[in-house]
C-alpha positions, 0 to 999 in steps of 0.5 A: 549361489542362488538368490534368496527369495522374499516372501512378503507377510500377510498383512504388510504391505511391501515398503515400496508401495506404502512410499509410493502412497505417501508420495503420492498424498503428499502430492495432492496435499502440495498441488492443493496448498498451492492451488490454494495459495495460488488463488488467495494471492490473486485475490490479495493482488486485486486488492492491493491494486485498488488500494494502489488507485485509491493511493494515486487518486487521492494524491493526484487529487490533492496535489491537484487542489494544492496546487491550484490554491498556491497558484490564486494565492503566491501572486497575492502573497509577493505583492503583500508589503512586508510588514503586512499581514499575510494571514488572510492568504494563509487561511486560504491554503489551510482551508484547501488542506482541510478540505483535502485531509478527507479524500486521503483518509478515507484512501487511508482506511481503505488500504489499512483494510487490505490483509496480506499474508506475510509469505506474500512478501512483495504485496505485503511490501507494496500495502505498506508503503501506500499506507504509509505515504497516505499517513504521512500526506494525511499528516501534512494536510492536517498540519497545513490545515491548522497553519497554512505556513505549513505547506511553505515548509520543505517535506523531504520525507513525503517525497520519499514516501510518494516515490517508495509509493508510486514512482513514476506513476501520476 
């Protein structure tokens, strides 16, 4: 038996190389996406790196001018007789606090004006969790700068918002 010959129609071009081309767009069409997407995650990643600074900058700054007024001001608050007030000590520290809020809001805007694409799920990730710690210490600065007690009050969730934020970085 002889094997039948297929002659091809005039006009149609034959199924094999019709795929071929589509493949072959589809292809450029996917290393162009990528390309794409390649390129607007590195620039998102930059981005979130500056607002990763911004974070670390303004934390360290605050923790460093909290610290220092906790230091000039727990001696003098020991010594206090009880009974006596302590208001004047407390001023202090609240004022530190409201000088302080600034640094951590303008770090605040400056990560909330980070976009993330959703795909770009571990950068997305990462923006949110410095947001979300600079909302919560610009919080607490402002909860310390209208009662210096406030900042003698036990923060767990700041802590874990700090961690969830930075680690171990400074």
């Amino acid at each position: 038996m002889e094997p039948a010959e297929v002659l091809e129609q005039p006009g149609r071009t034959p199924l094999r190389r019709r795929t071929r081309w589509v493949l072959a767009v589809a292809a450029l069409v996917l290393v162009a996406g990528w390309a794409a997407d390649h390129e607007l995650r590195e620039r998102e990643q930059r981005a979130v790196e500056r607002c990763a600074d911004a974070t670390a900058a303004a934390t360290a700054r605050t923790d460093a001018s909290m610290a220092m007024i906790r230091t000039y001001v727990q001696p003098a608050l020991l010594s206090v007789p009880s009974g006596s007030s302590q208001d004047g000590f407390f001023a202090l520290v609240a004022e530190e606090a409201r000088e302080a809020e600034p640094r951590v809001r303008d770090a605040l805007a400056r990560c909330e004006e980070v976009d993330v694409l959703a795909v770009h799920l571990g950068l997305t990730e990462r923006r949110d969790a410095y947001v979300a710690h600079l909302s919560a210490r610009a919080d607490w600065l402002a909860e310390i700068g209208a009662d210096g007690r406030a900042y003698y009050r036990d923060r767990p969730e700041l802590a874990r918002l700090r961690e969830a934020a930075l680690g171990d970085r400074p």
